[in-house]
C-alpha positions as MATLAB code, in Angstrom:
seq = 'XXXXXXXXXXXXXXXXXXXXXXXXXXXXXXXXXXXXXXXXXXXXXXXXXXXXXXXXXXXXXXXXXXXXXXXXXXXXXXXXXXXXXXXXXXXXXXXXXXXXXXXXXXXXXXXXXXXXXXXXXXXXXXXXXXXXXXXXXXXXXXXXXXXXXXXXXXXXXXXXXXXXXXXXXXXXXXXXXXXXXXXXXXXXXXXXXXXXXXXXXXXXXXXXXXXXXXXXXXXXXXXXXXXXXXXXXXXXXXXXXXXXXXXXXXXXXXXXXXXXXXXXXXXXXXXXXXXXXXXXXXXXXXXXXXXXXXXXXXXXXXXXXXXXXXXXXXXXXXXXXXXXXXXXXXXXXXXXXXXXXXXXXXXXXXXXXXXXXXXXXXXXXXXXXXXXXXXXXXXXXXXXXXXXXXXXXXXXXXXXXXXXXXXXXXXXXXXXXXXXXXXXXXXXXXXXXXXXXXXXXXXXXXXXXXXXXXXXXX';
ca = [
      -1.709  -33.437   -5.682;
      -0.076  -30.446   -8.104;
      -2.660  -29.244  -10.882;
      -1.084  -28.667  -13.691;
      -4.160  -27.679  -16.231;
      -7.081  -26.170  -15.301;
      -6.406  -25.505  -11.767;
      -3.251  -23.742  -12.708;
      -3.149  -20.104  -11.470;
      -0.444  -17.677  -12.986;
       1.666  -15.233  -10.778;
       0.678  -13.093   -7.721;
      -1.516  -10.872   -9.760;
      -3.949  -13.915   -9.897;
      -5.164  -13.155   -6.584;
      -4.696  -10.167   -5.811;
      -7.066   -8.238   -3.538;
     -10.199   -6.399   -5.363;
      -9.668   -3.299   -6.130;
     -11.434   -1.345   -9.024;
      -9.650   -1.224  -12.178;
      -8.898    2.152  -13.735;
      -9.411    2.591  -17.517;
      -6.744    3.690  -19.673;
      -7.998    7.263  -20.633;
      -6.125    8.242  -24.048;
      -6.084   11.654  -25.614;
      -3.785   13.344  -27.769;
       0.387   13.882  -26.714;
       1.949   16.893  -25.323;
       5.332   17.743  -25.449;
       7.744   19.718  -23.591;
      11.412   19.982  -23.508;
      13.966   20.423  -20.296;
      14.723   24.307  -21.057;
      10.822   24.307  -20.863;
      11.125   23.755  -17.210;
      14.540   25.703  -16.061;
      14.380   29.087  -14.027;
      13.745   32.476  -15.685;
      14.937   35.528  -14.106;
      13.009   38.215  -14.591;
      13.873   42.185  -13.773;
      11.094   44.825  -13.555;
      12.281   47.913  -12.278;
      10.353   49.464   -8.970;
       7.806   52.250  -10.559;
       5.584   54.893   -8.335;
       1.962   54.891   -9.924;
      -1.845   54.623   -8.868;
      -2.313   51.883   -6.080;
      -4.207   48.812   -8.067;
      -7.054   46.213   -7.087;
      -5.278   43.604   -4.668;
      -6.258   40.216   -6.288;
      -3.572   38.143   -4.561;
      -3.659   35.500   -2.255;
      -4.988   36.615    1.385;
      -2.828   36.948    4.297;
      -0.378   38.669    1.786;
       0.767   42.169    2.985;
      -0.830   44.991    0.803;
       1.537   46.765   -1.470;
       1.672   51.081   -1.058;
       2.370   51.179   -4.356;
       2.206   49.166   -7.962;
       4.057   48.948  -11.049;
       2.632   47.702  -14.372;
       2.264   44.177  -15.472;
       5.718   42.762  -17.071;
       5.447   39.389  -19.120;
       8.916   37.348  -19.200;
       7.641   36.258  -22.411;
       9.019   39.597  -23.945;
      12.233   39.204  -22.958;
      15.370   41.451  -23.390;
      18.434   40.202  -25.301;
      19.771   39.405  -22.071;
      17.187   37.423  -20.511;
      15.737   40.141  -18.618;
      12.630   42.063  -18.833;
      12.928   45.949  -18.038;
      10.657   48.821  -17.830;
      11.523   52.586  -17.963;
      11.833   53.637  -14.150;
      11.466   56.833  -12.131;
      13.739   55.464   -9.071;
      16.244   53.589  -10.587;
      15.788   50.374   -7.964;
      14.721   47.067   -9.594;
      12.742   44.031   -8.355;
      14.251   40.754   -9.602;
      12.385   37.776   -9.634;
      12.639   34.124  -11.018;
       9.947   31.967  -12.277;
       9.175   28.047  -12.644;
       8.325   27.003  -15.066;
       9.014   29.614  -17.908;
       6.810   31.880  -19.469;
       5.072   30.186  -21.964;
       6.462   26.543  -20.676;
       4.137   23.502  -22.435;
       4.594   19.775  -21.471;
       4.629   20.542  -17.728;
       3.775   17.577  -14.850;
       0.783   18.569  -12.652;
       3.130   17.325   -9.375;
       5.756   19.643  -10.220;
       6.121   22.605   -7.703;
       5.970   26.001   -8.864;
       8.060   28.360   -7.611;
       8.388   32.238   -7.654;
      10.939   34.032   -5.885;
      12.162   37.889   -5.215;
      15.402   39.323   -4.350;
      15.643   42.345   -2.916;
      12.179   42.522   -2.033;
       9.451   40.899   -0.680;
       6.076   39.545   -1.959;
       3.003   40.938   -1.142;
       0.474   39.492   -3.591;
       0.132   36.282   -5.675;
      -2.499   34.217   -7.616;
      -2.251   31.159   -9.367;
      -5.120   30.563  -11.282;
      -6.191   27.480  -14.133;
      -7.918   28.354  -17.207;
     -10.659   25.819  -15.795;
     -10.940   27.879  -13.047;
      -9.452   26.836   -9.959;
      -7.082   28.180   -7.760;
      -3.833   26.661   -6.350;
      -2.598   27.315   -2.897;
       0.849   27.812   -1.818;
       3.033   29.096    0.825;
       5.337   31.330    1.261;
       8.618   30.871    3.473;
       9.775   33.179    6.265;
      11.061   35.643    4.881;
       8.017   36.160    2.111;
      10.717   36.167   -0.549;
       9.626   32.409   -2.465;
       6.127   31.010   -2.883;
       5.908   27.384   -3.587;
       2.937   25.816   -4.520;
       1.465   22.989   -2.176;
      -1.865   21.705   -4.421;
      -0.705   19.356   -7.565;
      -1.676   21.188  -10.985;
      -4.466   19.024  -13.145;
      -3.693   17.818  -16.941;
      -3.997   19.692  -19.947;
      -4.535   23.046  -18.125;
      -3.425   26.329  -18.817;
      -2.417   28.687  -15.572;
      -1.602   31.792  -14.892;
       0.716   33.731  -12.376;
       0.158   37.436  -11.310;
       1.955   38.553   -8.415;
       3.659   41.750   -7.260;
       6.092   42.414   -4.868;
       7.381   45.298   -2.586;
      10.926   46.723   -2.765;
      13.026   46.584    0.189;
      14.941   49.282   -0.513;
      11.810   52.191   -0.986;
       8.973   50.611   -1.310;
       7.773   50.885   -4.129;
       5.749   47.907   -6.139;
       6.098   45.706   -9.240;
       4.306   43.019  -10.896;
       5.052   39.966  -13.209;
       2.731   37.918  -15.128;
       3.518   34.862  -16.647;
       1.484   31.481  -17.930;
       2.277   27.776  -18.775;
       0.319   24.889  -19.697;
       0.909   21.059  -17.915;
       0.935   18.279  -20.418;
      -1.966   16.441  -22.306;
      -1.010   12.935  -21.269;
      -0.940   10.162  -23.947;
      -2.536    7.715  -21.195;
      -3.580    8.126  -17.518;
      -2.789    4.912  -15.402;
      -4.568    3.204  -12.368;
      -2.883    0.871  -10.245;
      -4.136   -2.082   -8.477;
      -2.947   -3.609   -4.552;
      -2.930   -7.095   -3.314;
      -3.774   -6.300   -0.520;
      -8.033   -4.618    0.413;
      -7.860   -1.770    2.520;
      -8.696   -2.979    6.121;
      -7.155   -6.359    5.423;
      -5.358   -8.654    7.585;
      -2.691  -10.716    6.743;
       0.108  -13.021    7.557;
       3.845  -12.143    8.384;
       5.210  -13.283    4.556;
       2.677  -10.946    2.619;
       4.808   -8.641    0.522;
       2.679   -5.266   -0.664;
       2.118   -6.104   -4.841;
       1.353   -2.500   -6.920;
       0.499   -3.245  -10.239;
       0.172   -0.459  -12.896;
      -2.298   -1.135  -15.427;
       0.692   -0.317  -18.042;
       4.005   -0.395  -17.704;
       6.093    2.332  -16.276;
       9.654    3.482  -17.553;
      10.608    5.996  -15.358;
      10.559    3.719  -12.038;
      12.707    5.741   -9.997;
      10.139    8.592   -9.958;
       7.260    6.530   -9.655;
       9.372    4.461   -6.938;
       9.434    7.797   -5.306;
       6.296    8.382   -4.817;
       5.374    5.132   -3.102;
       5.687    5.447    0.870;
       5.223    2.365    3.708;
       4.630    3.626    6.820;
       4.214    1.502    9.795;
       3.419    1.084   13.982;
       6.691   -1.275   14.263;
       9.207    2.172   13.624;
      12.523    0.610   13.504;
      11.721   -2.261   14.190;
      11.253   -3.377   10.493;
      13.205   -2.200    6.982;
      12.498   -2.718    3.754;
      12.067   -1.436    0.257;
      10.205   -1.877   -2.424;
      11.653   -3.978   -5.637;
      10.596   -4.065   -9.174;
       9.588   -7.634  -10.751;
       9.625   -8.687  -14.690;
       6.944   -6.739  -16.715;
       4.251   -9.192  -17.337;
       0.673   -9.622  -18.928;
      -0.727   -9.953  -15.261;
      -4.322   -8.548  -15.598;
      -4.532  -10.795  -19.167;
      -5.279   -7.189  -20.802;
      -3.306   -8.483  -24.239;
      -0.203   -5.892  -23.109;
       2.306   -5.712  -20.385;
       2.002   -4.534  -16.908;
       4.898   -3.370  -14.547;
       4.823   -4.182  -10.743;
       6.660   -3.646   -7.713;
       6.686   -5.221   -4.587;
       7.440   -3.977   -0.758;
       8.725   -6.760    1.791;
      10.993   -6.233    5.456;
      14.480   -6.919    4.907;
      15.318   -6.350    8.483;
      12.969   -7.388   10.987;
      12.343   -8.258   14.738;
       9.841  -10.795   13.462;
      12.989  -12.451   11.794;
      12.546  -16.064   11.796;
      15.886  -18.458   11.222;
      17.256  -15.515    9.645;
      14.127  -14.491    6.877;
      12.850  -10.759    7.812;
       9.087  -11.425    8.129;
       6.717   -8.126    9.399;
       6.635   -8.204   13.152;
       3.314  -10.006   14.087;
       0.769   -7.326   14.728;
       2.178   -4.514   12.877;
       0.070   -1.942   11.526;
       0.433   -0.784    7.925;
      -0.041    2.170    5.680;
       0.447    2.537    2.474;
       0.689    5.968    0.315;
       0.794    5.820   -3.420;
       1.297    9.779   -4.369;
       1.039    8.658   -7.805;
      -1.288   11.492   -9.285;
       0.428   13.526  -11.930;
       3.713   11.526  -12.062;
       5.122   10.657  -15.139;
       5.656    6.835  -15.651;
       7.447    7.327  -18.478;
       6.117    7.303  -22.603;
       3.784    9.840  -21.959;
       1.847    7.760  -19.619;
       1.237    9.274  -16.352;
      -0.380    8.791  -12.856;
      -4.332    8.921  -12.486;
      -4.562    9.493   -9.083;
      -3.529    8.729   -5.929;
      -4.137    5.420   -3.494;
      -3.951    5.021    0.193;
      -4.875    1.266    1.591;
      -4.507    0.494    5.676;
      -3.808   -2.650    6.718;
      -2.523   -5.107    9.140;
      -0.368   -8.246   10.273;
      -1.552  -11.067   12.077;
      -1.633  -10.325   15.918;
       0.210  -13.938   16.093;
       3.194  -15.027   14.330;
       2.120  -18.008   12.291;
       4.975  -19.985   10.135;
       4.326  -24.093    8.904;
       7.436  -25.608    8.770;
       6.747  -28.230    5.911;
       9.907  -30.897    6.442;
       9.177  -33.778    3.824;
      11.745  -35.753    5.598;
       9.286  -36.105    8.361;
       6.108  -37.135    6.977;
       5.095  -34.275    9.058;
       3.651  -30.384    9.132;
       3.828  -28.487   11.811;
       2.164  -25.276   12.493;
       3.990  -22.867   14.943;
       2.335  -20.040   16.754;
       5.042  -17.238   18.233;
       7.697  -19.886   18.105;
       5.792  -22.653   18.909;
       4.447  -25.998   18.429;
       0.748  -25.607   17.875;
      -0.140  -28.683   15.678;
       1.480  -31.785   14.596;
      -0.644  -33.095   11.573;
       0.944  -36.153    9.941;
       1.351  -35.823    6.154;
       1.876  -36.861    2.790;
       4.628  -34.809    0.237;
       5.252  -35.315   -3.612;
       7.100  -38.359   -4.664;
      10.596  -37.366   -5.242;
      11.477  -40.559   -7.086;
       8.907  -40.086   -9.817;
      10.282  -36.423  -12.228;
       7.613  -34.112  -11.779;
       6.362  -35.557   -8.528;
       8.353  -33.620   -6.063;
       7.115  -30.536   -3.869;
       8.966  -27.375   -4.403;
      11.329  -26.072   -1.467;
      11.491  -22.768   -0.390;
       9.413  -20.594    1.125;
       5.922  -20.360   -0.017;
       3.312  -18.003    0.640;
      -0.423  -19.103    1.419;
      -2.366  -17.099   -1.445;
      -5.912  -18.436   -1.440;
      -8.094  -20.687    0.025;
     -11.397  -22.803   -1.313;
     -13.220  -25.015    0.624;
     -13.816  -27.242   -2.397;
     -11.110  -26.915   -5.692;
     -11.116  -29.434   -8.876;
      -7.679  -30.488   -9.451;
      -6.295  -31.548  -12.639;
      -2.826  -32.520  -13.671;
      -2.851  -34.154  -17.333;
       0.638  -35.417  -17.354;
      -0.201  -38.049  -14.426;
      -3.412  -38.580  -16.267;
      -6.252  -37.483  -14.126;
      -8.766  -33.913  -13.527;
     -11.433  -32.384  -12.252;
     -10.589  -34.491   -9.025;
     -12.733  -32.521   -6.147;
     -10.802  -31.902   -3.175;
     -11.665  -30.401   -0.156;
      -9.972  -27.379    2.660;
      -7.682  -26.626   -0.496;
      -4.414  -23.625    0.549;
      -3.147  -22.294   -2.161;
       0.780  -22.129   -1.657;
       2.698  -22.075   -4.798;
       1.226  -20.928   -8.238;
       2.340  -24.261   -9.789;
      -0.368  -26.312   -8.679;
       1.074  -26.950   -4.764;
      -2.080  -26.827   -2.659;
      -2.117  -27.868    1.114;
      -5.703  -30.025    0.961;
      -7.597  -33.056    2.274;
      -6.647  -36.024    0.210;
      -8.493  -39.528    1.431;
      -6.957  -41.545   -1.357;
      -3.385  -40.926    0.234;
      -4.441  -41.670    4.133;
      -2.244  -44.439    4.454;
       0.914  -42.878    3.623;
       0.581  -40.120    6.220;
       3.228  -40.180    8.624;
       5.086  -42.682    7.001;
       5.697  -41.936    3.041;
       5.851  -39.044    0.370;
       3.368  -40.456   -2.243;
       1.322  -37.547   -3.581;
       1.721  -35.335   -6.954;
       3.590  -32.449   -5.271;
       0.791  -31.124   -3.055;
       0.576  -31.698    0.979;
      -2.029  -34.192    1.555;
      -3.992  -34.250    4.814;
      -6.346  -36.657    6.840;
      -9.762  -35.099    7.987;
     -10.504  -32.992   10.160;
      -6.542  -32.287    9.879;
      -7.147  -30.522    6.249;
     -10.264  -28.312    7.964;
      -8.315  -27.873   11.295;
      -5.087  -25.992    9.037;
      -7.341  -24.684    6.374;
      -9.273  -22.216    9.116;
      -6.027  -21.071   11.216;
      -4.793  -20.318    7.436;
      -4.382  -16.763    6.182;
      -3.241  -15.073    3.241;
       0.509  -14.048    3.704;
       1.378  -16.787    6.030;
       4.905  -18.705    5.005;
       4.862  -22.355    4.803;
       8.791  -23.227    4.599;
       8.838  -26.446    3.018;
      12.421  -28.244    2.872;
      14.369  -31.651    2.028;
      11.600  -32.574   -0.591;
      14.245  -33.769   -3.345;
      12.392  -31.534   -5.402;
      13.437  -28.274   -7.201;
      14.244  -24.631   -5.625;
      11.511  -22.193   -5.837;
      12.589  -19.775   -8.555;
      10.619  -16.618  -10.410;
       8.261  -18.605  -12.332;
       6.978  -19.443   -8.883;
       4.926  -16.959   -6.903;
       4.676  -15.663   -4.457;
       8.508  -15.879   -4.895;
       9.600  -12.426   -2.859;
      11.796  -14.432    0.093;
      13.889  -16.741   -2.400;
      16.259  -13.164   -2.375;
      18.614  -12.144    0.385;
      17.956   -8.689    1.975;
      20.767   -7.396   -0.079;
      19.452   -9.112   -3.181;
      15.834   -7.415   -2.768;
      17.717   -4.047   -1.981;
      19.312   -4.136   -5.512;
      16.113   -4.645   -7.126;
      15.030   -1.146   -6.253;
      15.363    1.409   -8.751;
      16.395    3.772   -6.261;
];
């Protein structure tokens, strides 16, 4: 039995695992151009005077000496700031962002570098009051910043740094401001943390707005897993859609192996019993529009321990359930009559999305609803459930009568319905029906590896 009405379900977003949804937050726009964030180079000449207050970052070495504060928002004609000197040696530095910068992303680095000297103090400071860490490399000559910034703050940089060639001390000072975002987004994951699922779930992100600049925010997306090598993949970018029914469109992205040793006549699956992590890095990126990342996500989970695929051949009247290759259960069946249009069970590869012990079906084109059925899969998000189906008993085994679900006998229906997980595939073939296509879901494994691969934005 397919339901067609009110037991319709839309895409994968439909049952996706709870998570909390993050409100759009909207405030007023910042801008900022791309000479906003290019390097500045910045000369203060080396000058002997009174030793100051360190306020720099600790671990720094001291300076002997210290020069007085040069902005590079005064600069010269050519670029470079100057100041009268007693020694005639010269500190360079460079600065990102510039001086004065507005409009700038709270996960860009910044970075201050020295030539010809080394630095010896630094301080990055926010008008609301916090301080950002950083590091400095070997040879003390760059400090990069290793905290992400926050929006619509205003920071400052004072640092000073120690001439190799005699000593002597200079400072810089410069400020910027990171943008006032026209909307913060929050994301949500199929998938709970601490979940377990079945070798055919693909990862599902979906931004609660839709994102522009995917490459970036594709970036910022990491998979890591136990199986190491043993598994590929990448993630893939669907069709924008209204999946959360918020009156606007969404943007998602899905992950799913393309090479795998839990490869199964030739589809990738996970490797039963994989362990996987997932880092979304997404605070502070910029989606694109002015809409940017909230904050950040991380959700553990894991595959099966044992590799469970139904192989669903309607030319058999049968189902079978395999377990790491194979045979655990025979159940005799009933598929969608192919002669009547309509009728016919979808092949492909479906993924098991829900489950209900009890589910009203209704399909209004063959004239019936609200027909309670019992140990109901969800497989397709057409209306293809795997469920209990009394009427249909004596065509199991022998003939292909029902509406386009898989009908069962009891306590077949029960039996499958509690070795059932979300993520499990159920390959169903030689139905006379249609090819799964995108307005199925979960759709993912109708693409080749190379296929998904091109759907990256990467």
């Amino acid at each position: 039995m397919r339901v067609l009405s009110s037991g319709r379900i839309g895409r994968a977003s439909r049952w996706l695992g709870a998570v909390a949804v993050l409100s759009l937050v909207v405030s007023a726009c910042g801008a900022s151009t791309e000479a906003d964030q290019e390097v500045v180079t910045v000369t203060v000449p080396a000058q002997n005077a009174p030793a100051t207050t360190q306020v720099g970052v600790p671990g720094l070495d001291t300076p002997t000496t210290s020069a007085p504060v040069v902005s590079s928002s005064d600069p010269s004609p050519s670029g470079e700031v100057t100041t009268p000197t007693a020694t005639g040696s010269a500190v360079k530095w460079t600065l990102k962002p510039l001086d004065k910068a507005k409009g700038i992303g709270p996960n860009e680095p910044v970075v201050i570098s020295v030539f010809a000297a080394k630095i010896t103090e630094l301080a990055l400071t926010g008008d609301d009051g916090s301080t950002i860490t950083g590091a400095l490399n070997e040879d003390k000559t760059t400090w990069t910043s290793n905290e992400r910034l926050e929006f619509g703050t205003t920071y400052t940089i004072d640092a000073i740094a120690t001439s190799n060639l005699d000593g002597s001390a200079a400072q810089v000072s410069s400020s910027f401001a990171t943008v006032i975002p026209a909307g913060k987004l929050g994301v949500q994951v199929n998938i709970p943390n601490g979940g377990e699922v079945g070798i055919a779930a693909p990862i599902i992100v979906t931004f609660l707005g839709q994102v522009t600049n995917k490459a970036d925010v594709e970036a910022a997306l990491q998979v890591t897993t136990s199986a190491g090598d043993k598994v590929e993949g990448n993630w893939a970018w669907v069709q924008d859609e209204d999946f959360q029914k918020l009156g606007s469109l969404q943007s998602q992205v899905h992950w799913r192996p393309t090479k795998s040793t839990g490869a199964y006549e030739g589809v990738p699956y996970w490797p039963a019993g994989t362990v996987v992590r997932v880092d979304l890095k997404l605070k502070g990126v910029n989606y694109g529009g002015n809409l940017w990342g909230q904050s950040d996500l991380i959700k553990n989970f894991k595959i099966r321990k044992d590799q469970q695929i139904v192989l669903a051949d309607a030319s058999t009247f049968h189902l079978l359930v395999m377990v790491n290759g194979q045979i655990q259960k025979n159940y005799a069946v009933s598929y969608g009559k192919d002669s009547v249009p309509g009728r016919a069970t979808v092949t492909g590869v479906h993924v098991v999305t829900a489950k209900h012990p009890e589910y009203k079906m209704c399909n209004q084109q063959f004239d019936y609803c609200n027909s309670l059925q019992k140990w109901a899969v969800r497989i397709n998000n057409n209306g293809e459930f795997i469920h209990q189906n009394l009427a249909a008993k004596a065509a199991f085994g022998k003939e292909n009568v029902s509406h386009g679900c898989v009908n069962m006998n009891e306590p077949d229906a029960q039996n499958y319905y509690n070795s059932a997980m979300y993520g499990d595939p159920v390959v169903v073939s030689n139905t006379g029906g249609p090819a799964m296509g995108e307005g199925d879901a979960l759709y993912d494994w109708i693409f080749s590896a190379e296929e998904w691969k091109s759907r990256s934005a990467m």
